[in-house]
N, C-alpha and C positions, 0 to 999 in steps of 0.2 A: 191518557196523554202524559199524567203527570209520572206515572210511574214508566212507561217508558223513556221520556228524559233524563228521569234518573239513573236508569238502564244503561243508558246509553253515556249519561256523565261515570258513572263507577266503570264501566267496561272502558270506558277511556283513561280516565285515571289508570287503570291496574295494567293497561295493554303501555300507556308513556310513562307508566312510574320509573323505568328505568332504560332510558337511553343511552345509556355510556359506556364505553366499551371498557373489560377492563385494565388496571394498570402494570405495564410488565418493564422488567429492566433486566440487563443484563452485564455480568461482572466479569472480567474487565467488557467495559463498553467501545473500546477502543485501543490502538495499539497493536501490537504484542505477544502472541504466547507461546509456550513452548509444549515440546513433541507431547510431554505427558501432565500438561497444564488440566486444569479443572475450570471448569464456565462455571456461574453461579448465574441463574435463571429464578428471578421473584415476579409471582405472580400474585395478585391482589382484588378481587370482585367482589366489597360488602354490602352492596345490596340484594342480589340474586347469586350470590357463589360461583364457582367456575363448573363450568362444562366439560373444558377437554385442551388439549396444547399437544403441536407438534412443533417438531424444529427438527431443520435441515439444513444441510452445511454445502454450498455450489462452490466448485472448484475446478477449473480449465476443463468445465463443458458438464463434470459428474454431479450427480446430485445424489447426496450420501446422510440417508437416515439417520437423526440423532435419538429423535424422544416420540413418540405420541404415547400419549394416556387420553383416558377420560378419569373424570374426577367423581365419587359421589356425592350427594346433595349435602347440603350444608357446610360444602368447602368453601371457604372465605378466602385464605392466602395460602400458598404454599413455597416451598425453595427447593428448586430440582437441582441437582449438582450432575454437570454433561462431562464426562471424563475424556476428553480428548486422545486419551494414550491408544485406545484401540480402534479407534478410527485410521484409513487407510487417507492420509491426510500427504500433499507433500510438501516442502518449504515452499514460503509463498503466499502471494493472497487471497483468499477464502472468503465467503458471504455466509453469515449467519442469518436465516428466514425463522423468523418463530411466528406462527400463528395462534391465539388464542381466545375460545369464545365461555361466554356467561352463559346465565339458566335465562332470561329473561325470554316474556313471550314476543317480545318486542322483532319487528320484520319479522311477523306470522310468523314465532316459535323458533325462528334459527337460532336468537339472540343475540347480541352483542360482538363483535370479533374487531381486533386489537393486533395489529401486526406488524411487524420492525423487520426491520433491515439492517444488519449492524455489519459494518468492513472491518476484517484481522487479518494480519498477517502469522502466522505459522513462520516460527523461527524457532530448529532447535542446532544449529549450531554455534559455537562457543567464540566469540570474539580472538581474533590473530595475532598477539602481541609480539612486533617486532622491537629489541632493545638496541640502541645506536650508540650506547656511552660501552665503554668498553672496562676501564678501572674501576673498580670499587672498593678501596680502601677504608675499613673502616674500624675505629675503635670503639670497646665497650662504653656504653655512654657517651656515643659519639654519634656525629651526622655523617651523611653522605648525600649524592644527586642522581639522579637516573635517568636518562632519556630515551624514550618511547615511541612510536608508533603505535594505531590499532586501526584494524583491517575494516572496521564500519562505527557508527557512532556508538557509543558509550553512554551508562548513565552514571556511572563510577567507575572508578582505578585507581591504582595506586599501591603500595605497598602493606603489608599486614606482617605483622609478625609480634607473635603473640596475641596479648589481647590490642593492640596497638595499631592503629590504620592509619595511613600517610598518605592523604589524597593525592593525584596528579592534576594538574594545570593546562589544559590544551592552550598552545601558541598559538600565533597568528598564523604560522605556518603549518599548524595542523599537528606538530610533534609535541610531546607530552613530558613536562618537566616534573619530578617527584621528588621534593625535600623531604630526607625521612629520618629518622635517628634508628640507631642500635640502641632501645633503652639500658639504660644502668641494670636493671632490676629483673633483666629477661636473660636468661641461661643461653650461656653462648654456644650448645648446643642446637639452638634454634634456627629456623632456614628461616630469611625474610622471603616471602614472596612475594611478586608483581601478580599483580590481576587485573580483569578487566568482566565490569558485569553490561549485558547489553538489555534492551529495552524488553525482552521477552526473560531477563531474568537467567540467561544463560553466561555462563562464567569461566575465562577462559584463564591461563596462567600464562608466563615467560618466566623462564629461566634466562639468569642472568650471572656473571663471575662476581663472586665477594671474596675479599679477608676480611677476616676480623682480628685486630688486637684485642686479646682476652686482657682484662685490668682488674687488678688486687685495690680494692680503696681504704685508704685510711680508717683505721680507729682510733677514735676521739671520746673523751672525757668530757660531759660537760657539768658543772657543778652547780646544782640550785640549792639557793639560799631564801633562809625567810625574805630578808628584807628584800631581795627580787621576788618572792610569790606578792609580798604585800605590796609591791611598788607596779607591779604589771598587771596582777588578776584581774582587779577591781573594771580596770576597759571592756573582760569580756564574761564578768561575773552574770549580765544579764543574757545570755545564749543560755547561760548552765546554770539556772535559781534553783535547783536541788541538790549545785555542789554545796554541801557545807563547809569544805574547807577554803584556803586559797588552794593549796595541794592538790585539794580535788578538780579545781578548776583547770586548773596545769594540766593533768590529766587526760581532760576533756578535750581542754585544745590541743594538745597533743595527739590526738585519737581520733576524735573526731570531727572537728572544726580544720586540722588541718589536711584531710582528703576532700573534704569540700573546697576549699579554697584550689586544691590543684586539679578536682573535676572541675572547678569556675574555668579554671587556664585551661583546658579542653574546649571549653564552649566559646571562648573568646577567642582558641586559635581558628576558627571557619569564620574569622572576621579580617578576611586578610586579599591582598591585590594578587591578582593572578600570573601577577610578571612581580620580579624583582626591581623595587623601583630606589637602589643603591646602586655606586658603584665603584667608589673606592674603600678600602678595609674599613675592618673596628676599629671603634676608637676605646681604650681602658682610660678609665677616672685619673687622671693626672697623680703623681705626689701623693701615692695610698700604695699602702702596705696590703697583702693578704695578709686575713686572721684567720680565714675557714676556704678548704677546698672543694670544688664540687668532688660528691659522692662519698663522702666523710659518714662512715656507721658512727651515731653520736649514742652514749651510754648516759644517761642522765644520772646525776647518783646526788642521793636528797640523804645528809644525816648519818653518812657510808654506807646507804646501800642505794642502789641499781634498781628506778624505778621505770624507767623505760628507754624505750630505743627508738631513735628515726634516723633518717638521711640529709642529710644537707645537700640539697639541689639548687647549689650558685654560688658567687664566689663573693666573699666578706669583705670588704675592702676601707681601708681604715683609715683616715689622716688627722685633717681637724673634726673640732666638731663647725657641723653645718656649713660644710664644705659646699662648695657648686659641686653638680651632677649635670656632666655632659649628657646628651644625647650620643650612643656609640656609633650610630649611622644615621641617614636619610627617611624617613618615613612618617606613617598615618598614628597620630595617636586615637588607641582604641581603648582605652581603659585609663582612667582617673580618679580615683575612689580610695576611699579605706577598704580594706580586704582581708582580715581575720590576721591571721600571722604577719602576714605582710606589712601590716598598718598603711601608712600610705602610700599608695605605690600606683605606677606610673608603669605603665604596656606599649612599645610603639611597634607597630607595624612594617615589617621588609618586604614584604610578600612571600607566594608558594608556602605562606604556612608560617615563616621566621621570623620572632618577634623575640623583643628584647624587653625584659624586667627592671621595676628598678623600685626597688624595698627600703622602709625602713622611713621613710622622708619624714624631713620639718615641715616641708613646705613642697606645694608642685604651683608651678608657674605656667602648665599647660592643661587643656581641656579635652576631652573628646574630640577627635574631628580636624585636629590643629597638625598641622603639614609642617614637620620639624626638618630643619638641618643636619646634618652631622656635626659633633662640636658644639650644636647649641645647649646653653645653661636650659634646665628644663626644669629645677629643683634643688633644694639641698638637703644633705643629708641629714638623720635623725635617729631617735629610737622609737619608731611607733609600733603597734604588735607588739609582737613575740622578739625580741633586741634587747639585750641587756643592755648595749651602752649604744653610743652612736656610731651609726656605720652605714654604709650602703652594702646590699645586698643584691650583685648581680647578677641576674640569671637571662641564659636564652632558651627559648621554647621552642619548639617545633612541631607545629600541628596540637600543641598544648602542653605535650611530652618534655618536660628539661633534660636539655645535656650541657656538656662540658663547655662552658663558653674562653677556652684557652685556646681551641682550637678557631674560634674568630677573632681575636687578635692578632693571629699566627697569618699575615699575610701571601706568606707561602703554600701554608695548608690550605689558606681560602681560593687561591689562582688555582692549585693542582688536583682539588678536590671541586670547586663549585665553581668557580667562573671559565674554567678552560672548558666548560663541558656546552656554555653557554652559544659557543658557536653551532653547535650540533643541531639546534633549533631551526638553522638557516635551508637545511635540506630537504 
């Protein structure tokens, strides 16, 4: 007796040791994909390994072979890749069946089986970009506006050009606003394009009319001196504890420290309202001179010679020292901080991407989050950073990107370039 119960406990044991069926996914799970997309199929069974898997694909009635295998013993997981492209598939929505069974003796030897049901749609054609702005005026280092349609939803658009991407904005009304620049530093040889990628990853273009004003920019001298390495270094001496000189540090931030702070202004332009929430012109710092112009090739020369080169992207503005700093329009402050070069400085938000900089401060009198006026004091000027003396340093961005902020003061450029185009939305 005794050993038949035992018999009978072991044959039990070994027949419900493994009840589970096993685990399978499948990549994308949902959504999406295109004519010559790839499925990615994981299959998983570590107690008893796998058996075997099929998968089939039902489509307006067909049912269209993808996979069956069987596996040999001691297969734990595996990852099928199901290539879509020569499947007789057509746009549209599709059933993905996958069945899949284990070694287990479990239900008298079938084993285990595990079976999904996943809904895709099949999309390989490319999104329809109709353009509704018709002008596009634009100079090197300059902005411009574009209004769009697209023929189904979207999970990005906007404009590219170079390495440079200019998101677009869907309206209320469905039409698609794109604040983008000409950067300074991209060969005007280059074609900007509109695009539009959809949820299956397909990517369609529009052609649209541009000029571009081609621009020559200044060459500038700038002359470092000890007592500027000794009077500035020491702020950013702790980034670079292997410069040994001040020189060297100069260097550093020059080179390094100051692409970082303008990849910062990249990541802070996706922090922006989706409509333009201004709506009468810039406003410039009252009672201030320029002393540097955007796009200015600066030669630094330490001793008479020529120890590097950069760009000035903003415009230097000069009067007293710790002057008030207007606010030059309406909007969201998204940045408040010290910022390498910049020292302290001050980001407010326009929307579609357009934000305005403000460098160099003694003081900021605003925080994150703070819902400015146009006109309002927001700060005063300073030399923090990279500033030999005290100034403000204005710059606007676009999508992160600086350009020419002359052309936002210029309230004529601003009506015939960006707000006359504003109506176009209505349609």
């Amino acid at each position: 007796m005794l050993i038949i119960v035992a018999a009978l406990i072991g044959g039990g044991y070994y027949y419900f040791r493994d009840t589970a069926a096993p685990e399978l996914s499948l990549d994308p799970p949902a959504g999406s994909i295109q004519k010559n997309s790839v499925l990615t199929l994981t299959l998983d069974d570590a107690t008893s390994g796998l058996a075997r898997v099929e998968v089939k694909i039902l489509q307006q009635g067909k049912e269209i072979p993808v996979l069956k295998k069987d596996y040999p013993l001691e297969t734990f997981q595996v990852r099928e890749q199901l290539p879509m492209g020569n499947l007789l598939l057509e746009d549209g929505p599709l059933t993905v069946e996958i069945t899949a069974a284990d070694r287990a003796i479990y239900h008298f030897g079938k084993g285990n089986i595990a079976t999904a049901t996943i809904s895709l749609t099949r999309d390989s054609r490319p999104p329809i970009i109709s353009v509704h702005s018709v002008a596009h005026n634009l100079n090197q280092g300059g902005a411009g506006l574009i209004a769009y349609s697209v023929s189904e939803p979207v999970t990005r658009s906007g404009i590219q050009i170079g390495e440079a991407f200019f998101p677009g904005y869907e309206q209320p009304s469905g039409v698609y606003l794109c604040l983008f620049a000409f950067p300074y530093n991209v060969d005007s040889e280059e074609v900007p394009r509109l695009i539009a990628e959809d949820q299956a990853e397909n990517i369609g273009m529009g052609g649209f009319y541009y000029h571009l004003n081609r621009k020559n920019f200044r060459s500038d001298k700038i002359g470092i001196s000890d007592g500027f390495l000794n009077r500035k270094m020491p702020q950013f001496q702790h980034l670079f504890p292997d410069a040994a000189t001040p020189l060297d540090v100069f260097l550093k931030v020059n080179r390094e420290l100051r692409p970082k702070n303008r990849a910062r202004l990249r990541d802070i332009g996706h922090d922006t309202a989706t409509q333009f929430v201004w709506t009468k012109s810039f406003l410039r710092q009252p009672n201030a001179a320029n002393r540097a112009m955007f796009g200015d090739r600066r030669a630094y020369i330490y001793n008479g010679n020529k120890i590097d080169n950069q760009t000035h992207l903003g415009i230097d503005l000069a009067s007293i020292a710790r002057a008030d700093v207007p606010a030059s329009n309406t909007g969201r402050v998204v940045f408040a901080d010290f910022m390498g070069i910049y020292g302290q400085c001050i980001i407010i938000d326009h929307g579609l991407g357009l934000q305005s900089l403000y460098a160099h401060l003694s003081r900021m009198d605003v925080q994150v989050g703070d819902q400015v006026e146009r006109g309002q004091i927001i700060a005063k000027t300073g030399a923090t950073g990279l500033a030999g003396g005290d100034h403000l340093h204005f710059g606007i961005v676009i999508s992160g990107i600086p350009v020419n902020p002359i052309e936002w003061w210029d309230h004529n450029w601003v009506t015939n370039n960006i707000t006359s185009k504003l109506d176009l939305t209505k349609r």
